[in-house]
Z-matrix of the N, CA and C atoms (Angstrom, degrees):
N
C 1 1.446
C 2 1.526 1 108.52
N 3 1.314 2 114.52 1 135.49
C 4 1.609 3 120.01 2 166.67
C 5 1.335 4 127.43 3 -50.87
N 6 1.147 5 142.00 4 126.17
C 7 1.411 6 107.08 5 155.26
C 8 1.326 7 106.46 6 -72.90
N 9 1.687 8 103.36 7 179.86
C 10 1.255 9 123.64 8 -172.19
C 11 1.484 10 115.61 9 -99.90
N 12 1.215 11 120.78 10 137.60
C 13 1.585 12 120.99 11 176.53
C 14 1.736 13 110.31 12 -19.98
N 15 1.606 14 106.11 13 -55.49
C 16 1.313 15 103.83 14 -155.52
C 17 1.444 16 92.26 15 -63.39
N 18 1.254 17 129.00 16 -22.70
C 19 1.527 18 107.77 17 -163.53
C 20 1.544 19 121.62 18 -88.81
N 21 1.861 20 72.92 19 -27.53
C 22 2.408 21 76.25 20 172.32
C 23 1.524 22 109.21 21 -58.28
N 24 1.669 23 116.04 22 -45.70
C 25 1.394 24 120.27 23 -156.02
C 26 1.710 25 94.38 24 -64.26
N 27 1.407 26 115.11 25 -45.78
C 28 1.174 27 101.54 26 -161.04
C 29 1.488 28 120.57 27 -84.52
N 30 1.668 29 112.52 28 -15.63
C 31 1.969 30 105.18 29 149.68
C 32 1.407 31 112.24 30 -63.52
N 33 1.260 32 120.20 31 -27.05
C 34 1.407 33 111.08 32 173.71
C 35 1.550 34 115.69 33 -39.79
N 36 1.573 35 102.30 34 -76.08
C 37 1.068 36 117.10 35 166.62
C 38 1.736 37 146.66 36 -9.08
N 39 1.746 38 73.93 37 -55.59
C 40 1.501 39 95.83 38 179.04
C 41 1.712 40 118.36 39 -92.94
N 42 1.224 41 109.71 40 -37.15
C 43 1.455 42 109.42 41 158.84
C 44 1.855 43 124.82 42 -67.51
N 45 1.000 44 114.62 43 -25.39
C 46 1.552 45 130.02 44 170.32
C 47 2.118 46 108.23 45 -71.23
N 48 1.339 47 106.39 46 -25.06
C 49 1.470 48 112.03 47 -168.60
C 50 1.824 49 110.31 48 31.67
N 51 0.828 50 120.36 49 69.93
C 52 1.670 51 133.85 50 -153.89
C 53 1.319 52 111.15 51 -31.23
N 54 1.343 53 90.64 52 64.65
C 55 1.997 54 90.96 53 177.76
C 56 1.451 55 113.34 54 -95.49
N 57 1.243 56 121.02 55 176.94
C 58 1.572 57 130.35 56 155.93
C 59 1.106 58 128.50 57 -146.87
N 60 1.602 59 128.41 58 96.79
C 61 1.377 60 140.12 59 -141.78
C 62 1.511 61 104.41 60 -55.47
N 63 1.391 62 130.39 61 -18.30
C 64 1.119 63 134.26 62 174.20
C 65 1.502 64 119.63 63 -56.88
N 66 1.462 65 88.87 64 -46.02
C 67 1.793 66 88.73 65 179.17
C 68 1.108 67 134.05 66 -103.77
N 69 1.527 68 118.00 67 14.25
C 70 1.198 69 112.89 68 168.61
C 71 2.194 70 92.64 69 -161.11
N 72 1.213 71 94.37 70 139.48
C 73 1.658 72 96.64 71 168.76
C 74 1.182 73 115.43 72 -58.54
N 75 1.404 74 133.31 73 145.06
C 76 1.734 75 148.21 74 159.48
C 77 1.955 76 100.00 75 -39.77
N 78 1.106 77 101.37 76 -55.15
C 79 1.591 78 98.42 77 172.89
C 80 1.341 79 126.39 78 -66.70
N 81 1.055 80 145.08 79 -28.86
C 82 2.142 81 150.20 80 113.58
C 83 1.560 82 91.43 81 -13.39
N 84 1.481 83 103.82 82 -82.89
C 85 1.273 84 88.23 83 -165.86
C 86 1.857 85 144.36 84 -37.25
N 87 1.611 86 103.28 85 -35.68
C 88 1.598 87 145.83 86 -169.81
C 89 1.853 88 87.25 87 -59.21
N 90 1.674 89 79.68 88 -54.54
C 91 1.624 90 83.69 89 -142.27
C 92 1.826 91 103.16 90 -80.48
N 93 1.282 92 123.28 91 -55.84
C 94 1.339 93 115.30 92 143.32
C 95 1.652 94 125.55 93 5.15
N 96 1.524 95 101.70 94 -83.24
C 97 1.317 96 106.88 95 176.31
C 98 1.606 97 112.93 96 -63.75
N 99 1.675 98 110.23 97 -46.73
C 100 1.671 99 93.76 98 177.66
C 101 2.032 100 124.90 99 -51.66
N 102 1.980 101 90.69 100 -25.02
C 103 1.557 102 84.67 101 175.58
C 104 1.161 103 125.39 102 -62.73
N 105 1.934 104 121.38 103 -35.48
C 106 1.514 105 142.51 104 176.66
C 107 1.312 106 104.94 105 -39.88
N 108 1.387 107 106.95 106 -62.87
C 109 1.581 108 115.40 107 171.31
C 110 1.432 109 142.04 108 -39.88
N 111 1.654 110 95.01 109 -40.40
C 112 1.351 111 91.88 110 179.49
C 113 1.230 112 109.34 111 -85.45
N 114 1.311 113 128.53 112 -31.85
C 115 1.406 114 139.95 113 146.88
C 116 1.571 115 106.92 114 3.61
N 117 1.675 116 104.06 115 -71.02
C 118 1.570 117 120.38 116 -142.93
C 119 1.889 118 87.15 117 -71.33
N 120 1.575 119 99.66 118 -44.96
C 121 1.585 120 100.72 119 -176.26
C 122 1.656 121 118.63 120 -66.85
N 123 1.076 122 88.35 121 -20.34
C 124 1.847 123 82.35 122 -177.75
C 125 1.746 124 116.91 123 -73.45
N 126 1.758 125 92.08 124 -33.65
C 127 1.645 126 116.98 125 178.11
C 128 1.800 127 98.95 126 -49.88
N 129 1.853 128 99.91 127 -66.11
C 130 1.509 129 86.09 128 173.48
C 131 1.482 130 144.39 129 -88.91
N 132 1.377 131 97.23 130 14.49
C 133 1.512 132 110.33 131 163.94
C 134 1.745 133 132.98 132 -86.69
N 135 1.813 134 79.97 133 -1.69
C 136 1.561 135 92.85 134 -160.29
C 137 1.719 136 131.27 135 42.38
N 138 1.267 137 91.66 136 31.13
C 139 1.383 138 114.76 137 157.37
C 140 1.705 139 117.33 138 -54.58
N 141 1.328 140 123.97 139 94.68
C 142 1.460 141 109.85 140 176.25
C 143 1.829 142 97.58 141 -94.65
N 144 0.928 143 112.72 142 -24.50
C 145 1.681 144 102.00 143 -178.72
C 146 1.479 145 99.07 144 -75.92
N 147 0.745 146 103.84 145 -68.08
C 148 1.825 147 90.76 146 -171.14
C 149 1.785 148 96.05 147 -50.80
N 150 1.134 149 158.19 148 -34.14
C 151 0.895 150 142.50 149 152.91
C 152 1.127 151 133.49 150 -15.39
N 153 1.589 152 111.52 151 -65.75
C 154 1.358 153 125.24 152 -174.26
C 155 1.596 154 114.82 153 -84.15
N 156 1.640 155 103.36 154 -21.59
C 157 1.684 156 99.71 155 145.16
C 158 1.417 157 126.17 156 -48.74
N 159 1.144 158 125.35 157 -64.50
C 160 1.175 159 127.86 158 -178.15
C 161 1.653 160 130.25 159 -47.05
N 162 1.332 161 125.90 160 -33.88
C 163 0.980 162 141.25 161 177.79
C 164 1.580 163 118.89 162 -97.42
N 165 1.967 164 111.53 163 174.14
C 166 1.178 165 119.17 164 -158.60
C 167 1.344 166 88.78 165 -105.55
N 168 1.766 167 105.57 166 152.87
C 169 1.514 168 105.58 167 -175.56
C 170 1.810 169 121.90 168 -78.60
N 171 1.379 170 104.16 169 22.31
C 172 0.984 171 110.45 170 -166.12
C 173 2.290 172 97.18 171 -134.93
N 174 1.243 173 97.02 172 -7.61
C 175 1.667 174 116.18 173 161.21
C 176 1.788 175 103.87 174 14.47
N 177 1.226 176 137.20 175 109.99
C 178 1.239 177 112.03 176 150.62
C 179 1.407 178 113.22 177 -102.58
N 180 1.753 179 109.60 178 152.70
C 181 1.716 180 103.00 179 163.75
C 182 0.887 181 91.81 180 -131.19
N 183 2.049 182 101.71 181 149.12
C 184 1.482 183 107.89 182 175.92
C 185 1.583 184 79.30 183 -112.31
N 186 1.352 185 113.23 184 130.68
C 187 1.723 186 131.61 185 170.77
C 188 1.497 187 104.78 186 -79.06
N 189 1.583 188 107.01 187 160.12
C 190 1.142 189 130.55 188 -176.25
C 191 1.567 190 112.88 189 -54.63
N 192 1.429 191 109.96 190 -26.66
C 193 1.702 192 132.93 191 -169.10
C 194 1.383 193 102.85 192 -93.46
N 195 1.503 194 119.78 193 -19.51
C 196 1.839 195 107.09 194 172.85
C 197 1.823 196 95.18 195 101.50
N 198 0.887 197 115.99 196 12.36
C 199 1.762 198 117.69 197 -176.77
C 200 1.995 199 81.69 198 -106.07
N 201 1.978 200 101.67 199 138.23
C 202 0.815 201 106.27 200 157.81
C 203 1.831 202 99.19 201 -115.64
N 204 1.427 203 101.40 202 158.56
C 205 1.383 204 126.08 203 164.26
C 206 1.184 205 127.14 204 -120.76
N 207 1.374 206 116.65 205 153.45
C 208 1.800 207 106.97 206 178.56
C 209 1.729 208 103.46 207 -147.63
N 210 1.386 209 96.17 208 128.26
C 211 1.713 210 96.00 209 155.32
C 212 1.811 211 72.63 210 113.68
N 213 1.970 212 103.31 211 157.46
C 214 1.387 213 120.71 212 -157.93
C 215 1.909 214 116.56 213 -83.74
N 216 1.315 215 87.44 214 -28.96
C 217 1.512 216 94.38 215 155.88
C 218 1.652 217 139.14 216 -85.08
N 219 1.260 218 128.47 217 -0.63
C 220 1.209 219 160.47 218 151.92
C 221 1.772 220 109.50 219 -72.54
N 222 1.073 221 111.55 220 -61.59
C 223 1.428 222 113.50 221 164.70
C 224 1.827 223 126.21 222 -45.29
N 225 1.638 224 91.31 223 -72.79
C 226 1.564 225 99.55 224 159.04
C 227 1.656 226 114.40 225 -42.40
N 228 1.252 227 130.46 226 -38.88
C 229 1.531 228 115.10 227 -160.73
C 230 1.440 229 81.80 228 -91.77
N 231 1.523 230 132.67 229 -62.90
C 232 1.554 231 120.95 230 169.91
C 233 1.222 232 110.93 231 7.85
N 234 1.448 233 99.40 232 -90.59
C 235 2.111 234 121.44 233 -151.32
C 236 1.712 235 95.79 234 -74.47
N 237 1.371 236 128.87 235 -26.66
C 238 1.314 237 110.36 236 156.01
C 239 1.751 238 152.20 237 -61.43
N 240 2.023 239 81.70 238 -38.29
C 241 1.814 240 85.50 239 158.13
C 242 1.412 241 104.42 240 -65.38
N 243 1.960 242 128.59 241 -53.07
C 244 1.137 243 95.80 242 -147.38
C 245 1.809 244 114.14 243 -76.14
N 246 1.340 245 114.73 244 4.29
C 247 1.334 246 123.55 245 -176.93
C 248 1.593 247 98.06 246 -76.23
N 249 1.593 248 119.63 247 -45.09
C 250 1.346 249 113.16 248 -179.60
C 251 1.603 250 124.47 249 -46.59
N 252 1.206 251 118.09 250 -16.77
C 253 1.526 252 145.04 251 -149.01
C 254 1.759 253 91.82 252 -117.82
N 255 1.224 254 94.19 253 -81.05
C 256 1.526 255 90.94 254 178.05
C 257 1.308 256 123.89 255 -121.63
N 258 1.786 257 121.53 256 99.57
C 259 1.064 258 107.92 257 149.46
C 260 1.999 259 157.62 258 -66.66
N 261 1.840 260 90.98 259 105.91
C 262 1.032 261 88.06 260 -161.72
C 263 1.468 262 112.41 261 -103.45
N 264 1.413 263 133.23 262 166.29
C 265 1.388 264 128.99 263 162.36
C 266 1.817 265 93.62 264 -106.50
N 267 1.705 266 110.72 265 163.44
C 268 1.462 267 117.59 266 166.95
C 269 2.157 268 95.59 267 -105.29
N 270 1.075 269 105.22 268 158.02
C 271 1.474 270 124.16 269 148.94
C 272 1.744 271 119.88 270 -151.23
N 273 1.243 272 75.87 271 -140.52
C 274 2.012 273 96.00 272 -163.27
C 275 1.651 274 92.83 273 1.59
N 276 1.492 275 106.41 274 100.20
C 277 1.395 276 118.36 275 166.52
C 278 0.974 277 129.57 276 -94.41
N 279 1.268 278 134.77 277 131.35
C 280 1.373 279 133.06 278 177.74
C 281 1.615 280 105.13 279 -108.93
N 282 1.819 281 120.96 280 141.09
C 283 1.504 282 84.81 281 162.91
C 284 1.785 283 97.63 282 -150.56
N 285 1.180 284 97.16 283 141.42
C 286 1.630 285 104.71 284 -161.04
C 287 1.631 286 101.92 285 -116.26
N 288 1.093 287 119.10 286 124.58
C 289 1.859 288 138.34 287 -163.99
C 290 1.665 289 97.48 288 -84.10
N 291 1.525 290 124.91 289 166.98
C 292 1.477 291 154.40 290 135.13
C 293 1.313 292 106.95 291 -54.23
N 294 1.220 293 125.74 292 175.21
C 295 1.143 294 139.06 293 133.82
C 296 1.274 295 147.19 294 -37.46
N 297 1.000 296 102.77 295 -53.81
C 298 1.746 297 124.18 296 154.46
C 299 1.078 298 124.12 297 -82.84
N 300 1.912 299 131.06 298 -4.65
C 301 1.463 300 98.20 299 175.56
C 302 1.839 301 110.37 300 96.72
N 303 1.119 302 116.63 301 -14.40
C 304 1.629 303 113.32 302 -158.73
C 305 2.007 304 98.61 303 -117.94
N 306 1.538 305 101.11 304 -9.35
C 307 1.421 306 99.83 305 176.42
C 308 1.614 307 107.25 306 -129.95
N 309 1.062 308 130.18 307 135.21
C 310 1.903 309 141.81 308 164.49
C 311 1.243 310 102.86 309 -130.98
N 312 1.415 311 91.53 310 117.92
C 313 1.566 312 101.55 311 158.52
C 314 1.299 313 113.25 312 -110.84
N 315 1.629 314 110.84 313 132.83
C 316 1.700 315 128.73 314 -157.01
C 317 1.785 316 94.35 315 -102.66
N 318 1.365 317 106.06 316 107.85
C 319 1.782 318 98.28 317 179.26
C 320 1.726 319 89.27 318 -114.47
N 321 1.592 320 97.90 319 117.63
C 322 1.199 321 119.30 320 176.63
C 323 1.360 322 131.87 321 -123.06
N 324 1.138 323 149.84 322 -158.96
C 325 1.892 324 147.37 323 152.82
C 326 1.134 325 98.49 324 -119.23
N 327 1.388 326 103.38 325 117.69
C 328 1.831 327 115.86 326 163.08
C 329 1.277 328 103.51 327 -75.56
N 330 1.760 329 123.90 328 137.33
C 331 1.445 330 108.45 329 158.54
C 332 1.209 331 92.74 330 -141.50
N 333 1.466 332 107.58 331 145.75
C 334 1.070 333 121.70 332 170.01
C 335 1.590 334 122.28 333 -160.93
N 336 1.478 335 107.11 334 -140.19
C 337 2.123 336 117.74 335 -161.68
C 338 1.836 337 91.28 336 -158.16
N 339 1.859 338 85.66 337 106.91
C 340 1.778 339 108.82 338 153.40
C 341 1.170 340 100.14 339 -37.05
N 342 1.250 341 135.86 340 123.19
C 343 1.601 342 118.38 341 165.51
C 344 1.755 343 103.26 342 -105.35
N 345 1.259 344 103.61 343 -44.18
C 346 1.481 345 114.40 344 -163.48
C 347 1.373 346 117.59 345 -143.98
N 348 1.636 347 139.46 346 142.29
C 349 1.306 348 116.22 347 -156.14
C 350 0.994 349 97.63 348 -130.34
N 351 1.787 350 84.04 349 151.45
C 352 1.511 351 130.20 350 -143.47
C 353 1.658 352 91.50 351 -105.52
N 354 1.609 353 114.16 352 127.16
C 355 1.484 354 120.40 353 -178.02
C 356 1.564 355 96.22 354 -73.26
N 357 1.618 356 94.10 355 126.82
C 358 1.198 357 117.12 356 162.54
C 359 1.825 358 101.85 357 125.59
N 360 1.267 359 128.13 358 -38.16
C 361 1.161 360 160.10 359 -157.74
C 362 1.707 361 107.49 360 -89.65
N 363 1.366 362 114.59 361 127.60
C 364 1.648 363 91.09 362 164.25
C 365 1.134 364 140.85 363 -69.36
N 366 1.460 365 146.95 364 153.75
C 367 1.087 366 167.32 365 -166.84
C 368 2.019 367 110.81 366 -31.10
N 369 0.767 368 104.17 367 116.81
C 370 1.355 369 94.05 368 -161.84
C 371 1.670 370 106.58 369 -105.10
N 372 1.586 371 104.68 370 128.90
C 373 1.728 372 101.86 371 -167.82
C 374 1.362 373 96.80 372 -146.82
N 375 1.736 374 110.01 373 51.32
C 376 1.469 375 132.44 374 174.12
C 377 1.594 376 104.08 375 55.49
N 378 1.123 377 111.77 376 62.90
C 379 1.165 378 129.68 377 154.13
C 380 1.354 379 124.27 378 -47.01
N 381 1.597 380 150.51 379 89.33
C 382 1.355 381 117.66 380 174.20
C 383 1.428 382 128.18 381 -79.42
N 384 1.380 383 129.32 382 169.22
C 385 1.019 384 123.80 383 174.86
C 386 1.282 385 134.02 384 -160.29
N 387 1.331 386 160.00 385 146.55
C 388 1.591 387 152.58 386 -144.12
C 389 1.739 388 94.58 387 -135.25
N 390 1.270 389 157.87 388 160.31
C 391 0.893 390 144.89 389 -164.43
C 392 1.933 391 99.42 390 168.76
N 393 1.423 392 121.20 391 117.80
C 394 1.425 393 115.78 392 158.28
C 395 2.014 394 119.64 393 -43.45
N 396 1.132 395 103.13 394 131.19
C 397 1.655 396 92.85 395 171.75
C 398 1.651 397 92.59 396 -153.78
N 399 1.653 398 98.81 397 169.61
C 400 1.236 399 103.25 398 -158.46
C 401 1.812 400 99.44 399 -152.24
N 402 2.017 401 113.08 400 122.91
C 403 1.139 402 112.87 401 -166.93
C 404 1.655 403 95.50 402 -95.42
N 405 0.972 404 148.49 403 166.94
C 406 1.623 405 166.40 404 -177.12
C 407 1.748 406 104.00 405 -164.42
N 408 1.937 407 94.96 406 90.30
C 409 1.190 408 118.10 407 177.26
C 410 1.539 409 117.61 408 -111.65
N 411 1.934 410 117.34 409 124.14
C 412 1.087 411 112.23 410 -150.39
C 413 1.886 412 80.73 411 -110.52
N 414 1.071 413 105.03 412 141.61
C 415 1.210 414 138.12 413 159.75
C 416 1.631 415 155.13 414 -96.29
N 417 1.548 416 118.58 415 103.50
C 418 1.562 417 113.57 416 -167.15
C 419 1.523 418 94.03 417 -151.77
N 420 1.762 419 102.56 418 144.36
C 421 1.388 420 117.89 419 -174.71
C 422 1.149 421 103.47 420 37.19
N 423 1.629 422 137.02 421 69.27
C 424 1.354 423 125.47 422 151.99
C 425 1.633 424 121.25 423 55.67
N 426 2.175 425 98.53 424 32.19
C 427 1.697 426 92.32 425 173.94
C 428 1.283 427 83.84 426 -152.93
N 429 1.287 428 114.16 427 151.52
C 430 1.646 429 132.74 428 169.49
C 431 1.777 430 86.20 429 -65.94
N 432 1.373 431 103.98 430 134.37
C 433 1.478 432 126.01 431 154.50
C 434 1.420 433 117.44 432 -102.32
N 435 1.445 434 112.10 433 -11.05
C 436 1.860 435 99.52 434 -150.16
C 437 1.731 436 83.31 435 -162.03
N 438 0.954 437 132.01 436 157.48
C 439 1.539 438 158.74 437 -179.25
C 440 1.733 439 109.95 438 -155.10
N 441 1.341 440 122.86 439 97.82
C 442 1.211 441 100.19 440 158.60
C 443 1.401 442 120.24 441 -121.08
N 444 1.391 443 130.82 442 152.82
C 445 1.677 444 123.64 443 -162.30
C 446 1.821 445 96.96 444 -124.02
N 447 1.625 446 76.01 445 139.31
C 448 1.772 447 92.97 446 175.91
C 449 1.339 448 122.37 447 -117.02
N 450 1.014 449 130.13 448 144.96
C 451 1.659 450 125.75 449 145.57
C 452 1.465 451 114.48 450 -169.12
N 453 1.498 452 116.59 451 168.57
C 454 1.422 453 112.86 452 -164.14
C 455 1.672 454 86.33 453 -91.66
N 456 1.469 455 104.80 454 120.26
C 457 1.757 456 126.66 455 -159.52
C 458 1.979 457 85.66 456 -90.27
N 459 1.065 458 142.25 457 -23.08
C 460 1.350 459 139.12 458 -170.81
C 461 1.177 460 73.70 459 -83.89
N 462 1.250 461 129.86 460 -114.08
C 463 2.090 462 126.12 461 -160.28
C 464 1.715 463 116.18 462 -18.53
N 465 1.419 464 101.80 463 -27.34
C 466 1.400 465 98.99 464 -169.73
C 467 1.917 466 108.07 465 -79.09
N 468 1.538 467 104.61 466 -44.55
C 469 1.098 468 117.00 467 172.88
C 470 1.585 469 115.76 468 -63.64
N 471 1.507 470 112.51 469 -36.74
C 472 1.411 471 102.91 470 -173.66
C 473 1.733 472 104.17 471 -80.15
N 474 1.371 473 119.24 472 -19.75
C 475 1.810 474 103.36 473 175.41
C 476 1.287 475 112.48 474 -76.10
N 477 1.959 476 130.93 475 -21.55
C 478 1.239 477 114.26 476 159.33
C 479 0.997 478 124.80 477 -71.03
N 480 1.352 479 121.23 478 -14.81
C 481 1.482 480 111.82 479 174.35
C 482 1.434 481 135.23 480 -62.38
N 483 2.118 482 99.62 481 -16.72
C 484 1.351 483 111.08 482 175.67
C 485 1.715 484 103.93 483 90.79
């Protein structure tokens, strides 16, 4: 059997990590992505200090809900309500670079447990759930500036719904 276009283009993609040695060094690159990473581990370590290492004191996140925040204590209380709500872990990571080195986006599977419900959201009575999600981490001088979180929120909402 063939594969299909979409699937060559998109190992392409992913084995290529869309760099161009011109514009940014292999070591930018390393280190960039090693920051994404520790990121993803601190998220599931519930690491907030190494957290607030990692990032700029001026941090924005745009949340899954469309609320932006800014600054390192805003963040921390952020990713804690929404952890109160849903505990999730990230895995099977993928993470694909800019050009420069200054953006990674982390396409991962959130899984986790409804614990408690979240206004707007249905009723939560520990629901589990596995779900595609996707981090878009902006990068300068060796600090997260920017966090933004994705996922298709209709699939997400319709598996808590049961």
């Amino acid at each position: 059997m063939e594969p299909t276009l979409a699937f060559v283009v998109s190992m392409a993609l992913v084995q290529k990590t869309w760099t161009n040695p011109k514009s940014a060094s292999e070591a930018d690159m390393t280190d960039a992505q090693t920051i994404a990473s520790r990121f993803i581990d601190a998220l599931n370590d519930r690491d907030f200090d190494a957290l607030a290492r990692l990032v700029d004191e001026d941090v924005a996140l745009d949340s899954l809900t469309g609320q932006r925040t800014v600054g390192v204590e805003p963040l921390r209380s952020s990713i804690m309500t929404f952890l109160r709500h849903f505990d999730e872990t990230y895995g099977d990571v993928v993470q694909m670079r800019d050009n420069f080195g200054q953006r990674i986006a982390v396409d991962l599977t959130a899984r986790g447990t409804y614990r408690e419900t979240l206004d707007g959201f249905p009723t939560a009575s520990g629901q589990t759930y596995s779900i595609p999600s996707v981090f878009v981490i902006e990068i300068e001088d060796q600090s997260i500036t920017r966090v933004s979180h994705y996922r298709n929120m209709r699939a997400f909402e319709a598996e808590l719904a049961g």
